[in-house]
N, C-alpha and C positions, 0 to 999 in steps of 0.2 A: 456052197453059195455064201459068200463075205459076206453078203447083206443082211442075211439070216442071221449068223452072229455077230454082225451087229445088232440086229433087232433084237435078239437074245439079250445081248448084253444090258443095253440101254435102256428098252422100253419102262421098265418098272422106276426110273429112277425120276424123279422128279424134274419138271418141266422146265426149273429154275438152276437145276444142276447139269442138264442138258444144256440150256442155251447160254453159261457160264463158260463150258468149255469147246462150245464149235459153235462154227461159222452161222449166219443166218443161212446161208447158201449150204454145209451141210446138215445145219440141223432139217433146211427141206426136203433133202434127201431121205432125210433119214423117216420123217415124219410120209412123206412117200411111198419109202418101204414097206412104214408099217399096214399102212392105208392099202396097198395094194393086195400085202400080205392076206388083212381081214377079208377084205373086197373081194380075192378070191376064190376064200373060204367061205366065206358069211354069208347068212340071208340076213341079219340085221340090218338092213338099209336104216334106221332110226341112229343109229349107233354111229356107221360109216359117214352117217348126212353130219351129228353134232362132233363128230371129230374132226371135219374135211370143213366147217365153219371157223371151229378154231382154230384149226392149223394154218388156213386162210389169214385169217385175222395176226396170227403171230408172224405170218411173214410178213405181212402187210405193214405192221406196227415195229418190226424191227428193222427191216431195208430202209434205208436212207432215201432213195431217190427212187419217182418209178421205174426206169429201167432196170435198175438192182431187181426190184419188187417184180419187175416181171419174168427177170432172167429167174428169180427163184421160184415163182409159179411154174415155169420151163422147169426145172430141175425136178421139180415136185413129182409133175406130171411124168417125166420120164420114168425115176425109178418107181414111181406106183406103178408104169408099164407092163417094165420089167419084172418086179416083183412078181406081179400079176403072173407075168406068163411062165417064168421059172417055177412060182406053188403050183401053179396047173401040170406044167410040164412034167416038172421031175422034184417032186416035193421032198424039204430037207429037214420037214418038221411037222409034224400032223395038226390038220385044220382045228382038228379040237381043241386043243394045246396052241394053236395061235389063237383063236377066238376064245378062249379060256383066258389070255393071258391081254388080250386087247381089250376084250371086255373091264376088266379090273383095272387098267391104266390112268394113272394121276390124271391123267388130262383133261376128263373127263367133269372130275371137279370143277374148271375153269367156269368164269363167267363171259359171255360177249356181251358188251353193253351197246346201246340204239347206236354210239356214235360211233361205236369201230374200237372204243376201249379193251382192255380184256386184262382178269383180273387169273392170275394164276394161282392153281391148287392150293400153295404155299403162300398166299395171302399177297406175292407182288402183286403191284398195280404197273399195267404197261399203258400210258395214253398214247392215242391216236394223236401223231398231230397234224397229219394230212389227209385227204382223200385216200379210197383205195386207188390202183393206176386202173387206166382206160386201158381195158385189152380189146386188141385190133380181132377181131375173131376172120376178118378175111386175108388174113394174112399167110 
């Protein structure tokens, strides 16, 4: 599973070093991965809820325009899908050791502020300077 080693590779490395070398559209992916990863190992709903805020928040704060911003909530949502059904299916990594290892991730540090700001583990500051987009939920 490519994903897996991606996740592997990435997740521990800081939020700031991550979104330095990929896309906003693969870091959603990526942050996807992980999320689906936990999600279908974990019972920490607590944990999945403040990381799926942030990750929220960082794509939000980094796409340029809504459609950008919704095409990569679309992305998000996919590979968490995916993820999702791949560890259930035919797992390339034991839940413990993904929940061991997601548990622990910088990200965690971040801050979301009331306005949509978000302050990253490594002390960047990203402002908001638009709304989040309107998602069409009947679409």
């Amino acid at each position: 599973m490519k994903k897996v080693g991606i996740f592997l590779g990435v997740c521990f490395l800081s939020l700031s070093v991550m979104s330095a070398e990929l896309s906003v559209s693969e870091e959603a992916a990526l942050l996807g991965t992980m999320s689906g990863l936990a999600d279908a190992c974990g019972e920490n709903n607590k944990k999945i809820s403040d990381f799926e805020l942030i990750a929220s928040r960082l794509i939000a704060v980094k796409s340029v325009t809504d459609e950008e911003e919704i095409a990569n909530y679309q992305r998000y949502a996919q590979e968490k899908m995916l993820a999702m059904k791949k560890q259930k299916n035919s797992p390339k990594i034991s839940c413990s050791e993904v929940l061991r290892r997601f548990e622990n991730m910088p990200i965690f540090k971040s801050i979301v502020y009331s306005d949509g700001s978000l302050k990253l583990s490594d002390g960047t500051f990203l402002k908001a300077t638009r709304p989040p987009a309107k998602l069409n939920k009947n679409k």
